[in-house]
C-alpha positions in Angstrom: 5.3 -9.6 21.7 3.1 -7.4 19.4 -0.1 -6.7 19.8 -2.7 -8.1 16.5 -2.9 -5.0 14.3 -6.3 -4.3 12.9 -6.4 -3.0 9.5 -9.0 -1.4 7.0 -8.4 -2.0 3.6 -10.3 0.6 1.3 -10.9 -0.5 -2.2 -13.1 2.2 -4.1 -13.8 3.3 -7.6 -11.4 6.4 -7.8 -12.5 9.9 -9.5 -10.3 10.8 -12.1 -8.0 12.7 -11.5 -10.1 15.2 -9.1 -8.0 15.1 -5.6 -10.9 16.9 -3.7 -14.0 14.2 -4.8 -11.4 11.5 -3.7 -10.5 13.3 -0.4 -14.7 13.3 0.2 -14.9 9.6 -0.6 -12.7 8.2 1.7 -13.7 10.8 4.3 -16.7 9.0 4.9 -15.3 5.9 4.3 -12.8 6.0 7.1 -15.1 7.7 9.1 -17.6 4.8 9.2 -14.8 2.8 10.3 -14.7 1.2 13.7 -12.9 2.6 16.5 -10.6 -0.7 16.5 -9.1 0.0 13.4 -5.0 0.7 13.9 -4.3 1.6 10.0 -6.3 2.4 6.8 -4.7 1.4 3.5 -5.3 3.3 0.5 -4.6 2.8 -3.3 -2.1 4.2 -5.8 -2.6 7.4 -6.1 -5.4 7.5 -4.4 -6.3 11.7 -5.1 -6.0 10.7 -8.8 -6.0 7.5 -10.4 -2.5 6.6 -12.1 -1.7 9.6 -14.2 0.8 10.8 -15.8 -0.5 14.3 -15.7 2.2 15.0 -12.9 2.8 18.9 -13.6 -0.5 19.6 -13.6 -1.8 17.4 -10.7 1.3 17.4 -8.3 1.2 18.6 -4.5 3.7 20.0 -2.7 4.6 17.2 0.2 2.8 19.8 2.7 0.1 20.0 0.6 -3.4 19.5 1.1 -3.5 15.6 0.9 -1.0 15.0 4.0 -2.7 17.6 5.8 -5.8 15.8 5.0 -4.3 12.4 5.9 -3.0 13.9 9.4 -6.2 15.2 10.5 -7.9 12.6 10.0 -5.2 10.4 11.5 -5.5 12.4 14.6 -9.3 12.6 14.7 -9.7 9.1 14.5 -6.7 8.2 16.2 -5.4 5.6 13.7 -2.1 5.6 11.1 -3.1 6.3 6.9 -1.1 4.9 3.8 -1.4 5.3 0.6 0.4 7.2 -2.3 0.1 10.8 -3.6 1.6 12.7 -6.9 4.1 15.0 -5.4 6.4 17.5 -6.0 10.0 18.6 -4.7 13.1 19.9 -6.3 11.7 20.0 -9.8 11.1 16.9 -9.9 7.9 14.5 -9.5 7.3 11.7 -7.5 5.0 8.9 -6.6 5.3 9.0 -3.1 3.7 6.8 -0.7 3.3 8.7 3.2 2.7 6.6 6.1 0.9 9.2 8.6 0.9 7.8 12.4 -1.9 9.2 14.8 0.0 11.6 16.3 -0.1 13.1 12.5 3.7 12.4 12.3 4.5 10.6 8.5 7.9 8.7 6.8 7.8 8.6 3.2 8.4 6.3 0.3 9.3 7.1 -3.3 8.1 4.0 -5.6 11.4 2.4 -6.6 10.2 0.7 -10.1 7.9 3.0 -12.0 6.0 1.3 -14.7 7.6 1.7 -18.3 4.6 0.2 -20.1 2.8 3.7 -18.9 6.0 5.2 -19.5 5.8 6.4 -15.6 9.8 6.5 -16.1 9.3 9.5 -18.0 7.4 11.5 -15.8 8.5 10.2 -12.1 11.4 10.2 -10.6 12.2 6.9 -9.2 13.3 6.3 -5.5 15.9 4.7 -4.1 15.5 3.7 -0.5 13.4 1.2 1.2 10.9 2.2 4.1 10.8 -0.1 6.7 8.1 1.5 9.8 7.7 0.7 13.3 4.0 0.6 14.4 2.2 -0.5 17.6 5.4 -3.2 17.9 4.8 -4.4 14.2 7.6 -3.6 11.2 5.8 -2.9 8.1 7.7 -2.2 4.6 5.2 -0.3 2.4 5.7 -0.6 -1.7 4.0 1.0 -4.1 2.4 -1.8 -6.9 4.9 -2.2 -9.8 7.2 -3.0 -7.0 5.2 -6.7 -6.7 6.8 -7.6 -9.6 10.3 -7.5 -7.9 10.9 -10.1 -5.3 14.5 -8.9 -4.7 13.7 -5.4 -3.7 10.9 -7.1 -1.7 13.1 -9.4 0.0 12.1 -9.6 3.9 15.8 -8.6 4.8 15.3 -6.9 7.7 12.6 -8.6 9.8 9.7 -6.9 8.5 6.3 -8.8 9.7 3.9 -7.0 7.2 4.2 -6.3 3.5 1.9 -4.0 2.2 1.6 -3.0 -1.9 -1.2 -0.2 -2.7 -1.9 -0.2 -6.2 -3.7 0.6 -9.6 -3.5 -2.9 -11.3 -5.3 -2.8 -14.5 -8.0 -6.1 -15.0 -6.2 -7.4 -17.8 -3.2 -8.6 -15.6 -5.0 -9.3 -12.3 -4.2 -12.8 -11.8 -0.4 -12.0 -11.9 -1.4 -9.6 -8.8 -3.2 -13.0 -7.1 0.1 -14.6 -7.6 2.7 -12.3 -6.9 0.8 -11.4 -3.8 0.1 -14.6 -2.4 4.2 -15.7 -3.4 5.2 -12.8 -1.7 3.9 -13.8 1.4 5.3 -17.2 1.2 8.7 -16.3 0.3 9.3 -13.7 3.0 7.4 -15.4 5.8 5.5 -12.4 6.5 1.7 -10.9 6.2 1.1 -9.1 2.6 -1.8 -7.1 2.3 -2.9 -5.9 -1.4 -5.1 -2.9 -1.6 -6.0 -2.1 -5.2 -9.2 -0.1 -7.1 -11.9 -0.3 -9.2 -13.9 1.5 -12.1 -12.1 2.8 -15.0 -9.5 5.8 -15.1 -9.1 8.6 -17.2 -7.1 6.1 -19.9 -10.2 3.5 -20.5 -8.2 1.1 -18.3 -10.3 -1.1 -16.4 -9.4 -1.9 -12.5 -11.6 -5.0 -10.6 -9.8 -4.9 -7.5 -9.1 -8.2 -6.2 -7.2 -6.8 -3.1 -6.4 -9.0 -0.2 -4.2 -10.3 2.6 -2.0 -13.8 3.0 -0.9 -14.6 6.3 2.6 -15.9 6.5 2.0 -19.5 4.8 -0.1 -17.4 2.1 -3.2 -18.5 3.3 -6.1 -16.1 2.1 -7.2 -14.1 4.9 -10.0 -12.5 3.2 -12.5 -13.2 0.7 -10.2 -13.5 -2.5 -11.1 -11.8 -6.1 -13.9 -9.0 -4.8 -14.4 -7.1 -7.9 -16.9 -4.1 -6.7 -15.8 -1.5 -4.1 -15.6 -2.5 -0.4 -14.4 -1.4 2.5 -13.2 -4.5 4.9 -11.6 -4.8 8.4 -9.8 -7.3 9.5 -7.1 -9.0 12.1 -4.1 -9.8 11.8 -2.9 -12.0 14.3 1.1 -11.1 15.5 1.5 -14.7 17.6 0.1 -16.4 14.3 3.2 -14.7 12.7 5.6 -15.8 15.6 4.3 -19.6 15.9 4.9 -20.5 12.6 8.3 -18.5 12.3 9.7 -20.2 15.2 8.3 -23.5 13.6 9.8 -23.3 9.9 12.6 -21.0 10.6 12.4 -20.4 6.3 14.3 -16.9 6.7 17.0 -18.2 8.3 18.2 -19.8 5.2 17.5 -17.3 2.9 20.4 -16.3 0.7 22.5 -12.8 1.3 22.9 -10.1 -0.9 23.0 -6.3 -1.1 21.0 -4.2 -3.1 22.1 -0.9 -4.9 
């Protein structure tokens, strides 16, 4: 059996878009960290608040914010998420890395990109699902429009953590309470929201509101925090294993394949 897994979730008014300010900011914020801390989750785009500004903006995926995120994985012997605007192959992405402490990293291109921003038109989507295998936990990572999409969320393949980093704007923050809470439920599994505050570049407004359901979707944290925090917490693996074996929900979930 797993060990718990203790995570940091860092929500934080973001700098628009000015990669180096944001690097600072959560420099010190995962430095002040404890030393139980296994993995820190970041927002969307956490270098630059959700722009569309992609050519201007973009890294290369060596670039300076995975070096970033490997030295401080390694420094402070702990795994970083969150997603970055990147470049490859002509082509830009909004590409969530998963850096372990060893400063190793998998990747995941967001799947849905959000055509109310018109993020379609600048991003190119992705395709694949990222399932990761950490400290004896499997974790699927998805980038925030994805929440909206139970079927590419679908807890297929045994995952025990979902995890969505975000930009969600204010004006639709209680379907983000919902969607996270239902996703939770529906794939028996923890879900851990990590979202922003302030206001971007755009005049949109961001309150937060990030949190984590346990596998019932029972609020681990103090639900609807609208100001920047950073909070630790526990997540307990025999918690997740108890109530499987109990309810046994997944077993009768329905099959399918996605393309």
């Amino acid at each position: 059996m797993a060990k718990n897994l203790n995570i940091a979730m860092l929500q934080v008014n973001l700098n628009w878009e000015h990669s180096e300010n944001n690097r600072s900011l959560f420099s010190k914020e995962i430095n002040a960290l404890s030393e139980n801390v296994d993995l820190v989750v970041l927002p969307e785009m956490f270098t630059t608040g959700f722009s569309m500004n992609a050519e201007i903006l973009a890294e290369e995926t060596n670039g300076p914010t995975l070096l970033w995120m490997q030295e401080l994985a390694k420094r402070r012997n702990l795994a970083i998420s969150g997603s970055v605007i990147i470049t490859e192959n002509g082509n830009y992405y909004n590409r969530l890395f998963f850096v372990y402490p060893d400063g190793s990293y998998k990747i995941y291109d967001k799947r849905h990109t959000f055509t109310l921003a018109k993020e379609d038109q600048t991003y190119t989507a992705g395709k694949e699902r990222l399932i990761v295998e950490y400290k004896g936990w499997k974790i699927c990572p998805l980038v925030c429009y994805d929440l909206r999409f139970p079927v590419f969320s679908r807890n297929t393949q045994e995952y025990d953590l979902l995890i969505y980093v975000a930009n969600w704007p204010a004006k639709r923050i209680a379907a983000w309470d919902a969607l996270l809470k239902a996703r939770a439920i529906e794939n028996m599994s923890y879900c851990v929201g990590v979202n922003r505050t302030g206001i971007d570049g755009g005049g949109h407004k961001y309150n937060g509101h990030s949190a984590a359901y346990d596998c019932l979707g029972n609020i681990i944290n103090e639900a609807g925090v609208e100001e920047p925090f950073s909070l630790e917490l526990e997540l307990d693996y025999s918690h997740l294993e108890e109530t499987r074996n109990q309810f046994k929900f997944l077993l009768d979930r329905d099959e399918f394949i996605l393309k």
